[in-house]
ZAMARGU-4260 file (C-alpha; in steps of 0.2 Angstrom, whole numbers, plus 5000, padded with zeros to 4 digits):
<rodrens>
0) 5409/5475/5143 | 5394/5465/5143 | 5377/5471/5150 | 5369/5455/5153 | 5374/5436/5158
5) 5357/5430/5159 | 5359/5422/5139 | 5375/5411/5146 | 5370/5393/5148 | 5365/5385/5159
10) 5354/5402/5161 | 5345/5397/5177 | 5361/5399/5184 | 5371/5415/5176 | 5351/5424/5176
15) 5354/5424/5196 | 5371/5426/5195 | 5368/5440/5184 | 5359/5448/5196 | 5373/5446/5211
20) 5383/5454/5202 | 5374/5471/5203 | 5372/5469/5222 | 5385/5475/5234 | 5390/5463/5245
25) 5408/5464/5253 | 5410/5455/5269 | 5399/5463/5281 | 5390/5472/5268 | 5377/5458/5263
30) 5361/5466/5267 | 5356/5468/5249 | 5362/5451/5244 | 5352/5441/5259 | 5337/5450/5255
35) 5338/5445/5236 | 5341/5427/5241 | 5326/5427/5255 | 5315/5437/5244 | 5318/5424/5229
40) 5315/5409/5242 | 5297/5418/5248 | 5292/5421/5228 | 5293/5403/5228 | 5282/5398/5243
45) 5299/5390/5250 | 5300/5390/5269 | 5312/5405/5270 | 5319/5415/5287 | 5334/5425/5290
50) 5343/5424/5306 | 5351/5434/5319 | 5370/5433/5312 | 5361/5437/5294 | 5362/5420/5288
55) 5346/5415/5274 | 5338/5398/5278 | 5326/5391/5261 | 5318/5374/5264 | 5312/5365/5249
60) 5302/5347/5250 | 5307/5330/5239 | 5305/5329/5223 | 5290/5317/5223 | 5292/5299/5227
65) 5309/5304/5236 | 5303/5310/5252 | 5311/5297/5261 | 5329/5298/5256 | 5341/5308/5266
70) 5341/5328/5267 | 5356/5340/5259 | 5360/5355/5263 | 5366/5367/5250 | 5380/5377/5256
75) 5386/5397/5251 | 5392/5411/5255 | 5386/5429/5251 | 5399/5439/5253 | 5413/5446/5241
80) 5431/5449/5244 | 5432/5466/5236 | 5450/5472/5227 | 5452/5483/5215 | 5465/5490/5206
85) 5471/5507/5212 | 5468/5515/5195 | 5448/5506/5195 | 5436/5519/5197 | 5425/5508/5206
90) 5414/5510/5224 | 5408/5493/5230 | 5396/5501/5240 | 5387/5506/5227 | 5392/5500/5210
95) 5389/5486/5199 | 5402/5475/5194 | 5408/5477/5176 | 5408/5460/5168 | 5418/5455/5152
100) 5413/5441/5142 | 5427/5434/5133 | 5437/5417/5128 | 5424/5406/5138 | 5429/5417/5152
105) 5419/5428/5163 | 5428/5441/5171 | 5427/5459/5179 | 5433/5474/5173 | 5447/5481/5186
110) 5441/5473/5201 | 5434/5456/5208 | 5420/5446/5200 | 5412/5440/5214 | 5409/5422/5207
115) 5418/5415/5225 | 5405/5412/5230 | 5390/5421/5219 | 5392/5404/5206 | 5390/5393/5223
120) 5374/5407/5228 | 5367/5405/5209 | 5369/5386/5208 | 5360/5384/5226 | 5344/5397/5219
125) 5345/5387/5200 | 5342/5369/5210 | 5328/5379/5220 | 5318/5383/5203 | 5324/5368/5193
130) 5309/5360/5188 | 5320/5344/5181 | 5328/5344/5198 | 5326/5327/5208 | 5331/5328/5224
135) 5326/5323/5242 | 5322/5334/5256 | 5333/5350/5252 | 5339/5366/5264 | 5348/5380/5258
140) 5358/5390/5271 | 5367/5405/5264 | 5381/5415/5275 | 5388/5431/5278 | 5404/5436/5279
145) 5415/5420/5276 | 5429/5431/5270 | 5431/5441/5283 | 5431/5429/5300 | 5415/5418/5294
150) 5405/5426/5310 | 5388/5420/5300 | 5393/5401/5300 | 5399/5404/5318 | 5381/5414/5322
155) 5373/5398/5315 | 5360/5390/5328 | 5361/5373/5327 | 5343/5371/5328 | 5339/5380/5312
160) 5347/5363/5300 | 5340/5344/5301 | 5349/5339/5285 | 5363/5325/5289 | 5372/5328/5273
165) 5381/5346/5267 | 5386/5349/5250 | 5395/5365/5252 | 5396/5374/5235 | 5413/5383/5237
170) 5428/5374/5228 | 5436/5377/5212 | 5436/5361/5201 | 5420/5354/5192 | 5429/5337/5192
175) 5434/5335/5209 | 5427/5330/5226 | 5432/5339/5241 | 5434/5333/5256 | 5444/5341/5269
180) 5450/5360/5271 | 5464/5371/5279 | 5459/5379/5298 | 5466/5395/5299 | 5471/5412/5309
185) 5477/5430/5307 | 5488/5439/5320 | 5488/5458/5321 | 5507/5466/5323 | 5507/5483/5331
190) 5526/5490/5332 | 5527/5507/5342 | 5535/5517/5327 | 5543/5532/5336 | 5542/5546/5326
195) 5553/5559/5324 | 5557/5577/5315 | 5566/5573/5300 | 5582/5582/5295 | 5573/5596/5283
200) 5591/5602/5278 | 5603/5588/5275 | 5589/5573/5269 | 5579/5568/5252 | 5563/5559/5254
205) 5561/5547/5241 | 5544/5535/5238 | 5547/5517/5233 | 5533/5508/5228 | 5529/5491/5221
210) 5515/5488/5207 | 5507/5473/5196 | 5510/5460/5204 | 5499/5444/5202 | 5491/5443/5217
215) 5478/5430/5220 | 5470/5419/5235 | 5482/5416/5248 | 5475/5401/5252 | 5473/5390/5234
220) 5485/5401/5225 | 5500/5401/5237 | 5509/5384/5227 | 5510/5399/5215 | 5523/5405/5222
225) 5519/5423/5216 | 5529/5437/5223 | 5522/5447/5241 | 5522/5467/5235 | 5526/5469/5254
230) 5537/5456/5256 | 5548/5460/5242 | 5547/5480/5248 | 5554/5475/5266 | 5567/5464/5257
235) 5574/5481/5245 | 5572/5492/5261 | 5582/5481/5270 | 5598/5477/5258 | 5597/5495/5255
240) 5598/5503/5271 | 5612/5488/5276 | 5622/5501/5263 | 5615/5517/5265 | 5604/5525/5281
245) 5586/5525/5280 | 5573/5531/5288 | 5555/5526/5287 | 5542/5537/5287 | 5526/5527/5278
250) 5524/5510/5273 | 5508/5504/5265 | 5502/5487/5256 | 5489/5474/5255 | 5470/5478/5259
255) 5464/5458/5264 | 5469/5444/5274 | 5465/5432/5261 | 5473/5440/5246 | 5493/5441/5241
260) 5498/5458/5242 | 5499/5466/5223 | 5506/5483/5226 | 5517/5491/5241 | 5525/5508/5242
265) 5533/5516/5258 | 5542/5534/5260 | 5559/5534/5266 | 5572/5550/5271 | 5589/5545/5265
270) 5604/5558/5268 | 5608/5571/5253 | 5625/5564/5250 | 5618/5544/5248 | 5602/5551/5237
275) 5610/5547/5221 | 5619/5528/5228 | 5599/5525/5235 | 5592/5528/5219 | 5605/5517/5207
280) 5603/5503/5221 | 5584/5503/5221 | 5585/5503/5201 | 5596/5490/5202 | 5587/5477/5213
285) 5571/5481/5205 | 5576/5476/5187 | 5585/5462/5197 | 5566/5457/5204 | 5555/5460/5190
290) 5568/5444/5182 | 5568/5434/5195 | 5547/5434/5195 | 5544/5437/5176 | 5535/5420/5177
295) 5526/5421/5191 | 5522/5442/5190 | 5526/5446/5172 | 5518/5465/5177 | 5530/5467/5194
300) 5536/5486/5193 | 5548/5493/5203 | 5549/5515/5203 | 5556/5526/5215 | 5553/5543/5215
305) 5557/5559/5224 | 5546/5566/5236 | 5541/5579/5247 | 5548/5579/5266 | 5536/5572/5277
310) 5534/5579/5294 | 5540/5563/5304 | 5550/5550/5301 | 5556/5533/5312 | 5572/5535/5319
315) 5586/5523/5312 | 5586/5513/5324 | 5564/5509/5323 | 5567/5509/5305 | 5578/5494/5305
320) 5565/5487/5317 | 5552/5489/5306 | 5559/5483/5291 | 5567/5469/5298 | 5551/5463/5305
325) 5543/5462/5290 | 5558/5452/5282 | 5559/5441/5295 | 5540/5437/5295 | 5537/5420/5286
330) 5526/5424/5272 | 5522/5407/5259 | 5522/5390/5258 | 5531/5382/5274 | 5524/5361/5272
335) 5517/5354/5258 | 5508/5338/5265 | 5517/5322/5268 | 5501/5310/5266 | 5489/5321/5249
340) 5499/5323/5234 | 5503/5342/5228 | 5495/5350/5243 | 5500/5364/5253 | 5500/5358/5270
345) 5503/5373/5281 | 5506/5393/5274 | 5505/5411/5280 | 5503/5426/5270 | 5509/5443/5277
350) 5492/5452/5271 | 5493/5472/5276 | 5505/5485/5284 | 5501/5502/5286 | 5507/5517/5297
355) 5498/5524/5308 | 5500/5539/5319 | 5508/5529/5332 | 5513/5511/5325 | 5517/5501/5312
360) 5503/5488/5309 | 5505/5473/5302 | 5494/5458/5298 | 5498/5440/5292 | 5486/5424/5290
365) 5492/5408/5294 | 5484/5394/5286 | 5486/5372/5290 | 5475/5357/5287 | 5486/5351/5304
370) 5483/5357/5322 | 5500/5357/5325 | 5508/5367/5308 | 5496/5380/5312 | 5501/5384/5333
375) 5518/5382/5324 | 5516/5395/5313 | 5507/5408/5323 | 5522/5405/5336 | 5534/5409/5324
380) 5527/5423/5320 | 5524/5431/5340 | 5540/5428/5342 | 5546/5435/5328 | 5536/5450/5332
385) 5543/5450/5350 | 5559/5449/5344 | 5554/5468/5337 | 5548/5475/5350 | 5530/5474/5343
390) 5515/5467/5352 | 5502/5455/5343 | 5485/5451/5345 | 5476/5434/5341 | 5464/5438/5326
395) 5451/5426/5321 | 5452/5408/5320 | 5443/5395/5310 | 5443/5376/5312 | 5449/5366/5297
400) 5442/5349/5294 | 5450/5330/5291 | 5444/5322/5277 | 5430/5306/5279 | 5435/5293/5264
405) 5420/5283/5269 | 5410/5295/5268 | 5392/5291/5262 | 5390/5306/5252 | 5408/5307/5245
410) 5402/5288/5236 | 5387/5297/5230 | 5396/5309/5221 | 5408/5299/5216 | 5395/5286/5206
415) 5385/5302/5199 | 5403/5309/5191 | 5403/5292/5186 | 5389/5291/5177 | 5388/5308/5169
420) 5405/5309/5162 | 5413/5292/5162 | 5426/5292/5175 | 5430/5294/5193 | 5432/5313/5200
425) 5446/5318/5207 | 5445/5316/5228 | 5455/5331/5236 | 5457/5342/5251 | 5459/5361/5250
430) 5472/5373/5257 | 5461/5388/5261 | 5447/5387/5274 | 5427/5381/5271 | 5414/5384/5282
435) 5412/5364/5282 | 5424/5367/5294 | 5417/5378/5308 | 5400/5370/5302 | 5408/5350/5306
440) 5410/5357/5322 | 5389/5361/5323 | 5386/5345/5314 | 5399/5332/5321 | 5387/5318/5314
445) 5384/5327/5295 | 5392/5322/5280 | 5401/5335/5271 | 5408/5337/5255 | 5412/5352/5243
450) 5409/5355/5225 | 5411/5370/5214 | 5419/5377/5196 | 5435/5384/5190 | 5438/5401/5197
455) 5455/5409/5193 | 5465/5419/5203 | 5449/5424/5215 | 5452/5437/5227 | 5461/5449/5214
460) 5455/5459/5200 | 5462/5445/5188 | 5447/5435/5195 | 5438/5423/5181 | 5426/5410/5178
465) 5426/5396/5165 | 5409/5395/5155 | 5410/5378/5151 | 5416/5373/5169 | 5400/5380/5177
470) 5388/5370/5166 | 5398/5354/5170 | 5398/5361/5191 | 5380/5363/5189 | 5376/5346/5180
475) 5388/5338/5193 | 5379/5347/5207 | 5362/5339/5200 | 5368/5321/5198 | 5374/5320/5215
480) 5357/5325/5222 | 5348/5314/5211 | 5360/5301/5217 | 5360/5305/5235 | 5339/5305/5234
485) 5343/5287/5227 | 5348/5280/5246 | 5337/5276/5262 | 5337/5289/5274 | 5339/5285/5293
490) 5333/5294/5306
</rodrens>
């Protein structure tokens, strides 16, 4: 472990992220982190306000000689997806994240790194103090809780911006332009579980339980094609009880609607005479799945193990319910987009089960760059979930947005890329959601475009940054304002 990032180049830029990292800040836990940001903005003799949804607004003037030209908006969000691994003795209320400096890589130790979207946070702060910065009239707006239904984008008052241009800050390729991203919307699964007294006598309970898997963002990681811990889990349960009868008595796995599932257990009371059968056949299709992913999830784990008998238990009948819902659930890629090359057009990601006293709970997030893909999706899944027996309620919902080719801004970035490292970035659309979407529908007149570095695997505790990607993000990130205070702005 490393104590201090502050020495990493460009050091304007890790010194703030260096301090993020010590502030908790998991969605709806941002206090602390848009104090730091407004505080920073105030030192500074910025124009600097927080709002009611929590939101920080910092307003700095031209550069000199470019008051004229059109004004950006700097885009981030504060908040953190927070995952750990269940063995991480880690509170993110409270603690520090761990960092580990290593093979031009910074990552955490056990849990997530926080650099979606703390790089996009300390590259916004570093333009702010940059004294070779050159820009034209420049707002920051930082938000809370994009990772957990983007309420501070949503919050946003439309009279708080004046800029006609957005760079949101927020993507994961220093060589690429973004342009467009996926709308979105989770659906809540309740199944009434119908608990009952297990037979103590005659029954074994066994706990089956899924660990190290990959993981990852279920949005830019889905093409992946990593293995769902509860997924997998309701597919085992399922062939197994097809040959031996089960009953269900706990099933947990996932913690976010935005990350794959890594790990998955559940309880189940087999009868005494089919324990042994049970136990082969779980071995058996767990050795059969750690093959089948040993690309995809090299650490996939299968165990069973006996347990104690717990006091209730779903009948067979509610069982089979349960664990055919959460087989017959889409969960993946279901369109890759017929007109952009390699992307994921419409997904979903079965995100959390859990039992509670009276029901099953289940939660999936749909994901679509199309309209259509998306209502398709999310009907699947009611009826799915109808089929079951099970009732669902409509979670949050976020717009996606189409991308402009002739944007303005985009042919800025595109000539700064041009000129500072020889060649034409890469112009693409993302399959996860950006607040340039709820924020295109503020701003229907503002430019947007997104920019940001190489962040693997965000969203799990395998999360990392690329050194030498954040200097060129930052340099690209300059250029482009330099670029864009190059034009005439209109009124």
């Amino acid at each position: 472990m490393v104590d201090d990032l502050s020495g990493i180049e460009p050091r304007i830029l890790w010194g703030h992220f260096n301090e993020l990292r010590k502030i908790p800040r998991c969605s709806k836990d941002e206090g602390k982190a848009a104090e730091y940001v407004l505080s920073f903005g105030r030192r500074l003799r910025f124009d600097s306000e927080m709002d009611s949804a929590g939101n920080v607004v910092i307003r700095k003037a031209a550069t000199p000689g470019r008051e004229a030209s059109p004004g950006v908006l700097l885009q981030a969000h504060l908040d953190m997806v927070c995952e750990k691994n269940r063995d991480t003795d880690h509170d993110f209320l409270t603690d520090p994240i761990d960092v580990i400096v290593e093979g031009g890589f910074v990552s955490a130790v056990g849990t997530t790194l926080g650099a979606d979207n703390g790089i996009g946070v300390a590259a916004a702060l570093a333009v702010l103090e940059d004294s070779e910065a050159v820009h034209g009239p420049l707002e920051l707006l930082f938000t809370v809780d994009e990772e957990d239904g983007m309420s501070g984008a949503k919050g946003l008052e439309v009279g708080q911006i004046s800029a006609k241009m957005m760079i949101n800050l927020d993507t994961d390729d220093p060589h690429a332009v973004y342009v467009g991203c996926a709308g979105g919307e989770t659906s809540n699964l309740r199944l009434p579980a119908g608990w009952v007294r297990p037979d103590q006598a005659g029954s074994v309970a066994f706990e089956v339980s899924f660990r190290g898997l990959a993981g990852g963002h279920s949005g830019v990681d889905i093409h992946l094609e990593r293995g769902n811990a509860i997924k997998l889990l309701g597919h085992l349960l399922w062939v197994a009880g097809e040959r031996t009868p089960l009953g269900l008595s706990s099933l947990r796995g996932g913690e976010k609607h935005n990350a794959i599932p890594r790990e998955a257990e559940a309880v189940v009371v087999v009868p005494g005479d089919a324990a042994e059968a049970f136990r082969s056949l779980v071995e058996e299709m767990g050795r059969a799945l750690s093959d089948e992913y040993r690309r995809t999830d090299p650490g996939l784990s299968v165990a069973i193990t006996p347990g104690e008998m717990p006091a209730k238990v779903a009948t067979p009948e509610g069982s089979r319910r349960a664990i055919g819902l959460v087989v017959a659930l889409p969960s993946g890629i279901l369109r890759w987009s017929p007109e952009i090359p390699d992307l994921v057009e419409t997904s979903t990601n079965l995100s959390v089960a859990s039992a509670g006293e009276e029901e099953i709970f289940l939660q999936a997030a749909s994901r679509s760059s199309s309209k259509v893909g998306l209502e398709a999706t999310t009907a699947t899944i009611r009826a799915a979930a109808a089929l079951a027996g099970a009732r669902v309620e409509r979670g949050d919902r976020y717009p996606g947005r189409l991308p402009d080719l002739d944007s303005a801004l985009l042919s800025a970035c595109n000539a700064a890329h041009r000129d500072l490292f020889g060649r034409e970035p890469e112009v693409k659309s993302i399959h996860a959601g950006l607040e340039m979407g709820i924020l295109g529908e503020k701003f229907p007149e503002m430019d947007m475009v997104s920019l940001g570095t190489t962040i693997e695997h965000p969203h799990s505790p395998a999360e990392r940054v690329k050194i030498s990607a954040v200097a060129e993000f930052y340099r690209f990130l300059l250029a482009a304002l330099e670029k864009v205070s190059e034009m005439e702005g209109t009124d």
